[in-house]
PAMITOR-721836 format. One record per residue: residue number from 0; residue in one letter; x, y, z of N, C-alpha, C, CB in turn. Coordinates in steps of 0.02 Angstrom, whole numbers, always signed. Each point is the difference from the previous one (the first is absolute). Glycine has a CB too. Layout:
<sites>
+-----+---+--------+--------+--------+--------+--------+--------+--------+--------+--------+--------+--------+--------+
!   k ! r !   n_px !   n_py !   n_pz !  ca_px !  ca_py !  ca_pz !   c_px !   c_py !   c_pz !  cb_px !  cb_py !  cb_pz !
+-----+---+--------+--------+--------+--------+--------+--------+--------+--------+--------+--------+--------+--------+
! NUM ! A !      X !      Y !      Z !      X !      Y !      Z !      X !      Y !      Z !      X !      Y !      Z !
...
+-----+---+--------+--------+--------+--------+--------+--------+--------+--------+--------+--------+--------+--------+
</sites>
This chain:
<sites>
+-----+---+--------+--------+--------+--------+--------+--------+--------+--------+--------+--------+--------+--------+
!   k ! r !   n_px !   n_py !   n_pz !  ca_px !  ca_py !  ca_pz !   c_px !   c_py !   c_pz !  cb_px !  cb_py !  cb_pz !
+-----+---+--------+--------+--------+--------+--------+--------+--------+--------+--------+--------+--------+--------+
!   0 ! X !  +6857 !  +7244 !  +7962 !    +47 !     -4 !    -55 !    +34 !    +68 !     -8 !    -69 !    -91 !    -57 !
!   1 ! X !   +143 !    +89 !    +56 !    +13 !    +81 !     -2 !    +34 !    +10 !    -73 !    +25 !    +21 !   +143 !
!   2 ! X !    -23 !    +46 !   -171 !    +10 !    +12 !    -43 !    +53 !    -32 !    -57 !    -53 !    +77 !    +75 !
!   3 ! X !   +105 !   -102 !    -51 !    +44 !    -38 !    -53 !    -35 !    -55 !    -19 !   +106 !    +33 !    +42 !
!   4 ! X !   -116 !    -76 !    +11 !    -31 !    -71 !    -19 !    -70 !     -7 !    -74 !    +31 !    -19 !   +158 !
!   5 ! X !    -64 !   +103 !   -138 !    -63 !     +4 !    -51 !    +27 !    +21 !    -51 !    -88 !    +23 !    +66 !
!   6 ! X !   +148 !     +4 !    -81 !    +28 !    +30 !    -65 !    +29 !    -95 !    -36 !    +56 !   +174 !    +59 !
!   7 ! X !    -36 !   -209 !     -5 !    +47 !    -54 !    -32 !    -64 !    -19 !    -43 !   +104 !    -47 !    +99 !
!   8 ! X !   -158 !     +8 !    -46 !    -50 !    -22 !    -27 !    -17 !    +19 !    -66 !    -25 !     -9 !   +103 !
!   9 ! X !    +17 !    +85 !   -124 !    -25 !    +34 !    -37 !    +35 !    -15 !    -70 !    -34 !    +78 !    +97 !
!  10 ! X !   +102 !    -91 !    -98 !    +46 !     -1 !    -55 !    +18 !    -80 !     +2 !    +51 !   +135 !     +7 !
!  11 ! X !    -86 !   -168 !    +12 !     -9 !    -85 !     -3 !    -56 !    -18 !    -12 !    +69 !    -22 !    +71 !
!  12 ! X !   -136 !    +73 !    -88 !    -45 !     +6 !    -40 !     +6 !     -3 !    -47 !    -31 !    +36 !    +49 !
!  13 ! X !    +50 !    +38 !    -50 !    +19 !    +14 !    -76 !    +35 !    -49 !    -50 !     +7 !   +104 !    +51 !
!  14 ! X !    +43 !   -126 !    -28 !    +51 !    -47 !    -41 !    -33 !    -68 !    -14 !   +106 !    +54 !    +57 !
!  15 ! X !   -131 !    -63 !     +8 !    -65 !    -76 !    -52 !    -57 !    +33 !    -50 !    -14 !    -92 !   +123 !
!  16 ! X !     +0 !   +135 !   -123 !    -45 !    +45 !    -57 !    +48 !    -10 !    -66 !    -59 !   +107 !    +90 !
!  17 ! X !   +121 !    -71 !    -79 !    +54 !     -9 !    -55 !    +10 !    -75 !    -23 !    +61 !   +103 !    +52 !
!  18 ! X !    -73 !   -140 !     -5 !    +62 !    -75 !     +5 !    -68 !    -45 !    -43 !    +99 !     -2 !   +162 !
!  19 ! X !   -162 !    +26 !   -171 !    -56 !    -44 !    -26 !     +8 !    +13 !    -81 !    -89 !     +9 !   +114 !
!  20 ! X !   +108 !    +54 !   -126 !     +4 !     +4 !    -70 !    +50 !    -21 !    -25 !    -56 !    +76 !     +2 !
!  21 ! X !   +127 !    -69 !    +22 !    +82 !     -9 !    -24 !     +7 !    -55 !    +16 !    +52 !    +97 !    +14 !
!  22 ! X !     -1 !   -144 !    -60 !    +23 !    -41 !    +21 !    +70 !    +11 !    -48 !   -114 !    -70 !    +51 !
!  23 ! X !   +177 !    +30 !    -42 !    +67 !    -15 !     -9 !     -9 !    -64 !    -31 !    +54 !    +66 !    +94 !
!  24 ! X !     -1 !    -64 !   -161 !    -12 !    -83 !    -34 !    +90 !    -13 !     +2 !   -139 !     +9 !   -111 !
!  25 ! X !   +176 !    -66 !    +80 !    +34 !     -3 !     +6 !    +55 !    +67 !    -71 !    -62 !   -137 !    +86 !
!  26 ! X !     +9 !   +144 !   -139 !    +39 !    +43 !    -41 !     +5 !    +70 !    +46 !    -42 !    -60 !   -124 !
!  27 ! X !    -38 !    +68 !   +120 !     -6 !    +75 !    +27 !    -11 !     +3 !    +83 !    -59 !    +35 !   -121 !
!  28 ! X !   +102 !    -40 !   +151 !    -18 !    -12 !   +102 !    -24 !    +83 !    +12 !   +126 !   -109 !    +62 !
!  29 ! X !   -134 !    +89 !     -9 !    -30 !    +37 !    +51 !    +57 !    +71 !    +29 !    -76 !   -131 !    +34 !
!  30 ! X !    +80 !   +174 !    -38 !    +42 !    +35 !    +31 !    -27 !    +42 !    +70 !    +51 !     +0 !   -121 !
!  31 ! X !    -54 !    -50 !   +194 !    -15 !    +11 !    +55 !    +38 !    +52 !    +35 !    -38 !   -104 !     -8 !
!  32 ! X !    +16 !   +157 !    +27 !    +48 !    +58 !    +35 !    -31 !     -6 !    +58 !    +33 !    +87 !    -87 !
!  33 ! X !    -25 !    -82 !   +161 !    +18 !     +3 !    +67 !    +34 !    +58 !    +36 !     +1 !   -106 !    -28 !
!  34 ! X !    -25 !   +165 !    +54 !    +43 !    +46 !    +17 !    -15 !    +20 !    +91 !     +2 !    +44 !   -148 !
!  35 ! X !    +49 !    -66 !   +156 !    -22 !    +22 !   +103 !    +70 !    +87 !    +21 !    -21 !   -211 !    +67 !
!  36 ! X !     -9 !   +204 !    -23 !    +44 !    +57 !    +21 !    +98 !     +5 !     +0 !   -124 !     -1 !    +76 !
!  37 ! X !   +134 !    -63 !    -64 !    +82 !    -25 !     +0 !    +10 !    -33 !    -77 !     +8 !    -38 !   +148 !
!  38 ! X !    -45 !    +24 !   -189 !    +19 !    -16 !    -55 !    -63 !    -26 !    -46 !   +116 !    -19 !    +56 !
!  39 ! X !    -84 !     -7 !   -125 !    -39 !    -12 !    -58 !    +22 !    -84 !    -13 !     -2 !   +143 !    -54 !
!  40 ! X !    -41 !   -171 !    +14 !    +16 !    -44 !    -28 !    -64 !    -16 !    -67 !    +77 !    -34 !   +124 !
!  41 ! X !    -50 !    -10 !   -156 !    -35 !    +14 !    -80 !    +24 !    -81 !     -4 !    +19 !   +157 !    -69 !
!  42 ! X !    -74 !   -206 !    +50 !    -17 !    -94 !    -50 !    -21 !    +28 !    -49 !    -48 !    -99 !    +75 !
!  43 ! X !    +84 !    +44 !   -127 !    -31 !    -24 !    -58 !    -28 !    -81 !    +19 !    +86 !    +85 !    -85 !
!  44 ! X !   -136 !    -75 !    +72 !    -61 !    -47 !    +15 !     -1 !    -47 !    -55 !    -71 !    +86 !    +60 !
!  45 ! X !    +57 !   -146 !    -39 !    -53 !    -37 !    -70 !    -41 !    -34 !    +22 !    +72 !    -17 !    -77 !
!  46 ! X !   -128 !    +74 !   +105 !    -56 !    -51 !    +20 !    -53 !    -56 !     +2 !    +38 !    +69 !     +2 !
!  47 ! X !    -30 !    -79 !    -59 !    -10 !    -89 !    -43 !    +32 !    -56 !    +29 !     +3 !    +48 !   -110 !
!  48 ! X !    +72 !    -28 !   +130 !    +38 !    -57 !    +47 !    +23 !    +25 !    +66 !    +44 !    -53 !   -102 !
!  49 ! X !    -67 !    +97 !   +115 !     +2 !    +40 !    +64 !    +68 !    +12 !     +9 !    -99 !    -46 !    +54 !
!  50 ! X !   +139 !    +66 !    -75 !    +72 !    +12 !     +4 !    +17 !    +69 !    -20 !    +20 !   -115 !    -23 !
!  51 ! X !    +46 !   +106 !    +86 !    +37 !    +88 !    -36 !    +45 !    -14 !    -59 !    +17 !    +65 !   +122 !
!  52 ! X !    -23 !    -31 !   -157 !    +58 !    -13 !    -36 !    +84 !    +30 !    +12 !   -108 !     -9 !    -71 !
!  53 ! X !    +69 !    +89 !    +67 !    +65 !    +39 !    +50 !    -10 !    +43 !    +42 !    +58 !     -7 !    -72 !
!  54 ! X !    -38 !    +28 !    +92 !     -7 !    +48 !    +91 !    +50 !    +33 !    -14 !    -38 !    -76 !   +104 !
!  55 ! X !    +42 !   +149 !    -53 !    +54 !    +54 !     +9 !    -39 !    +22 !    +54 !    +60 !    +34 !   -117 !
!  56 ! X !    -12 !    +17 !   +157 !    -21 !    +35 !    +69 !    +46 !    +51 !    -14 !    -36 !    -92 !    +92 !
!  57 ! X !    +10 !   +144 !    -48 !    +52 !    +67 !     +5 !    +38 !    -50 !    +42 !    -65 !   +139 !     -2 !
!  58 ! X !    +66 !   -187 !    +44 !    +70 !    -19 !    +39 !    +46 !    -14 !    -46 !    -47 !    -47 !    +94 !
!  59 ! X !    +65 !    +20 !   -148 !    +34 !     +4 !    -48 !    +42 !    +26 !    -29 !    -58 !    -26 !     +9 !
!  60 ! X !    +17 !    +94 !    +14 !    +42 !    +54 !    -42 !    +77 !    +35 !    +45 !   -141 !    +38 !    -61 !
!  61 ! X !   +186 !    -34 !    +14 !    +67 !    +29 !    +15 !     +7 !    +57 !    +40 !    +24 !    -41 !    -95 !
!  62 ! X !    -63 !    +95 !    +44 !     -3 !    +64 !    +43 !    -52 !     +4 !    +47 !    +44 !    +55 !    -86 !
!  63 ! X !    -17 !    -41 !   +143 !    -54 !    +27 !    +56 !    -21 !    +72 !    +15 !    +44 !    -93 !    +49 !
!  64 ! X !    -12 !   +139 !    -78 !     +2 !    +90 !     -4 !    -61 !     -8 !    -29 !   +126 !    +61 !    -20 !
!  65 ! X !   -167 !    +13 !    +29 !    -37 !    +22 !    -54 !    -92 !    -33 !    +16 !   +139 !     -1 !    -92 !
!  66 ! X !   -160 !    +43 !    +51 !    -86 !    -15 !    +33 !    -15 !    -71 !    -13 !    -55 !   +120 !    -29 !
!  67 ! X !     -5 !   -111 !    +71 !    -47 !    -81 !    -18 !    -12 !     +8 !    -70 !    -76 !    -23 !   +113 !
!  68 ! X !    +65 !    +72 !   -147 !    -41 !     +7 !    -92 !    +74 !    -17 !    -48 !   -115 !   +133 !    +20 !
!  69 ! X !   +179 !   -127 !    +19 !    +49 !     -4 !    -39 !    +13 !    -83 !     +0 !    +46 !   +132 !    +24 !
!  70 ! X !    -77 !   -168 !    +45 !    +28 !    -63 !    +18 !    -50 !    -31 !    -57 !    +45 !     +3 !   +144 !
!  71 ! X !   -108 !    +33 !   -145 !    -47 !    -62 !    -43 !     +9 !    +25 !    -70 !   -102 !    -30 !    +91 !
!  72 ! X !   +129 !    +74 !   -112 !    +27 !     +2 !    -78 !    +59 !    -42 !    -12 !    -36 !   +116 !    -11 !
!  73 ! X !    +87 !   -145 !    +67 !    +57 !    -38 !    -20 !    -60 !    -73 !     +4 !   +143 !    +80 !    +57 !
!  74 ! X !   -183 !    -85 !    -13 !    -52 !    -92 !     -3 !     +3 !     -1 !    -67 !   -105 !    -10 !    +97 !
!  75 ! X !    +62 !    +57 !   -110 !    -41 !     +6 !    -65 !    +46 !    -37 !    -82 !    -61 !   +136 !    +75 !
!  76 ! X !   +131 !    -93 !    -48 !    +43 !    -32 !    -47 !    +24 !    -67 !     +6 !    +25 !   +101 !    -12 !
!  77 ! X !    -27 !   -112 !    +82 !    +46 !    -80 !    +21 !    -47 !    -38 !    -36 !    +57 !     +6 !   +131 !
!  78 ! X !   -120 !     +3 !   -108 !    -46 !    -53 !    -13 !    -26 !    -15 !    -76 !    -30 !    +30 !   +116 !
!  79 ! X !    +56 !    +43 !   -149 !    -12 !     -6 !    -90 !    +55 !    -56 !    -10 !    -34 !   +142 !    -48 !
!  80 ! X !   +118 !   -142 !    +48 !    +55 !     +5 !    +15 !    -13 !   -120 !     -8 !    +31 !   +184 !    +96 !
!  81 ! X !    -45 !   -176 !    -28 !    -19 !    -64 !    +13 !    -59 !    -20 !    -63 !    +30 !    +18 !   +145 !
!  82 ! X !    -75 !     +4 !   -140 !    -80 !    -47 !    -48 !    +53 !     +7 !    -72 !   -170 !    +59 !    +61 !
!  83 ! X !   +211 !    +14 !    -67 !    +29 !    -43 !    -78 !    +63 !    -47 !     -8 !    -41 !   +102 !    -47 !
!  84 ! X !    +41 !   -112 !   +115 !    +54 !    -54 !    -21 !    -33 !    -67 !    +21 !   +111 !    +79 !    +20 !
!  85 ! X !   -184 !   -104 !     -1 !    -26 !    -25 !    -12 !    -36 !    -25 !    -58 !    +29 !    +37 !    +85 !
!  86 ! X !    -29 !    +20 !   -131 !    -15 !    +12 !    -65 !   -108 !     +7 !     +0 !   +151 !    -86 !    -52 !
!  87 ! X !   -142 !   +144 !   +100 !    -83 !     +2 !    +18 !    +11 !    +92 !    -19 !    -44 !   -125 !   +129 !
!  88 ! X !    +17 !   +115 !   -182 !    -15 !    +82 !    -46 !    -69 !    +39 !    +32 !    +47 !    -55 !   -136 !
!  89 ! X !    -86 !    +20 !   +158 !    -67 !    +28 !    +13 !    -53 !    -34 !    +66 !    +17 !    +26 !   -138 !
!  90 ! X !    -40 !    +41 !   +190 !     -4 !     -9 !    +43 !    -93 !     +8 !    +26 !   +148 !    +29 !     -5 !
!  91 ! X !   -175 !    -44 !    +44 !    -68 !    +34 !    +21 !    +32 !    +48 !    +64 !   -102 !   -113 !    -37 !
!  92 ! X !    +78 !   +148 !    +39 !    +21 !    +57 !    +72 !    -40 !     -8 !    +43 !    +39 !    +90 !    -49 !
!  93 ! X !    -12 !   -117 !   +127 !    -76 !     +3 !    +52 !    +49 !    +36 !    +32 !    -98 !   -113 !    +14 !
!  94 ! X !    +51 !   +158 !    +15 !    +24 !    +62 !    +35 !    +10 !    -19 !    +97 !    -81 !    +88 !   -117 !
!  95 ! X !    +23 !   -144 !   +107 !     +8 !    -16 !    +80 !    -57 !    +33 !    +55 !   +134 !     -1 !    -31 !
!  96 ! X !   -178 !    +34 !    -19 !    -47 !    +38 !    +29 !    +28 !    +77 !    +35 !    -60 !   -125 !    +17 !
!  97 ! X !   +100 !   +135 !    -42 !    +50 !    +62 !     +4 !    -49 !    +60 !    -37 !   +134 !    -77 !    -10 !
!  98 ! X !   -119 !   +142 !     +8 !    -11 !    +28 !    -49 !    +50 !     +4 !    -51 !    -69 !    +46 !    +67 !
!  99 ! X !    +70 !    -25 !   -113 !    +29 !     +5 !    -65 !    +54 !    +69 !     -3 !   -120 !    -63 !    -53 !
! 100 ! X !   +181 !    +39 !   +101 !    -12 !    +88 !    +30 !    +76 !     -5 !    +19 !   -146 !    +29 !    +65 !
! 101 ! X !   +190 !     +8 !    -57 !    +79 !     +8 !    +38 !    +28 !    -44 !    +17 !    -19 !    +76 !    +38 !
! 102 ! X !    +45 !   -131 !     -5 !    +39 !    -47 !    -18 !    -33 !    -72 !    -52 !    +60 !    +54 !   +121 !
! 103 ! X !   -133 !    -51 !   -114 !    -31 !    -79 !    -59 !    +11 !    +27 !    -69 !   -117 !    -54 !    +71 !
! 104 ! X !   +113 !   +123 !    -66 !     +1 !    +34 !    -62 !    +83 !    -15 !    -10 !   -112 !   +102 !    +13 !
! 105 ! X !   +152 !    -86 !     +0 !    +86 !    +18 !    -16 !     +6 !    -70 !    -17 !    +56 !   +102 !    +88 !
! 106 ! X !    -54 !   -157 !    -57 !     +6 !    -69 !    -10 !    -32 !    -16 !    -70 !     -2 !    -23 !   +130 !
! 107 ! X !    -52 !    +36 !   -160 !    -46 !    -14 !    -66 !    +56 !    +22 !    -43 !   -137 !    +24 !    +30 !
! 108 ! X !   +134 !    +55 !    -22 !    +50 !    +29 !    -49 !    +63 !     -7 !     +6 !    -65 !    +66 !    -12 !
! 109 ! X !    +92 !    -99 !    +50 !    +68 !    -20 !    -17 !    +15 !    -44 !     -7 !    +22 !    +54 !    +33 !
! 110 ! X !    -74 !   -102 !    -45 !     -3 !    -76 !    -33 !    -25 !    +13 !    -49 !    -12 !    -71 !    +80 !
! 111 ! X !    -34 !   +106 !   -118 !     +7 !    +26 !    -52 !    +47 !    +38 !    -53 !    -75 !    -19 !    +65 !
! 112 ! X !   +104 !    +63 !    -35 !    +65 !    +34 !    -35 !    +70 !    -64 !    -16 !    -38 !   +133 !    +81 !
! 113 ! X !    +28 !   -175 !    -34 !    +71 !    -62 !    -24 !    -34 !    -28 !    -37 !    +73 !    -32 !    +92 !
! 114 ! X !   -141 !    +15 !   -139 !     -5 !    -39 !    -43 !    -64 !    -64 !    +25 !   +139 !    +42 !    -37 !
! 115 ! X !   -183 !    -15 !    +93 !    -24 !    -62 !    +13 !    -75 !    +23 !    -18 !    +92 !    -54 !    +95 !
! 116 ! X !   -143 !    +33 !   -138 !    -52 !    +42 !    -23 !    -54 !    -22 !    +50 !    +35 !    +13 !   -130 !
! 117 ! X !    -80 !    +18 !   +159 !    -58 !    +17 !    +42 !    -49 !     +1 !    -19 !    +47 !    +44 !    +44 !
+-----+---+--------+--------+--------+--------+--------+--------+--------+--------+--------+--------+--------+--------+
</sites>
């Protein structure tokens, strides 16, 4: 087994560790973040009916200039942007088995700063 494959494993641990305690309802979903090397993407979950409610991707986004931490502060907003025009005020945060850290982090807080509470 060489080294990427044991890191994947490792953070698909983790996230069923996370995924046993959290769950997404249809008021309060799930806010699923996903981050690979070419891009991000972020569900609102309602895991009761197993459905997304809404989705966003950095493919989405307009501007292509500028860092990966700048791309997941514009998610962060699309995806507030979207859940309130769904009329979904409040979220659970799964990180994805990520750390809590430079782009999972920018995405929280900038779905936070448009109004979406965490």
């Amino acid at each position: 087994m060489d080294k990427n494959s044991e890191k994947r494993i490792k953070r698909i641990r983790r996230h069923a560790r996370v995924r046993a305690k959290i769950s997404g309802t249809a008021v309060r979903p799930r806010m699923c973040v996903y981050r690979s090397n070419i891009g991000m993407y972020v569900q609102l979950i309602d895991d009761n009916v197993g459905k997304t409610i809404v989705s966003a991707s950095t493919k989405e986004l307009k501007a292509k200039k500028g860092s990966k931490q700048e791309a997941a502060a514009e998610l962060g907003k699309l995806i507030a942007k979207k859940a309130i025009g769904k009329k979904i005020k409040s979220v659970v945060f799964d990180k994805g088995g990520f750390k809590y850290h430079g782009r999972i982090k920018a995405i929280a807080e900038a779905a936070r700063e448009s109004g979406l509470k965490i």
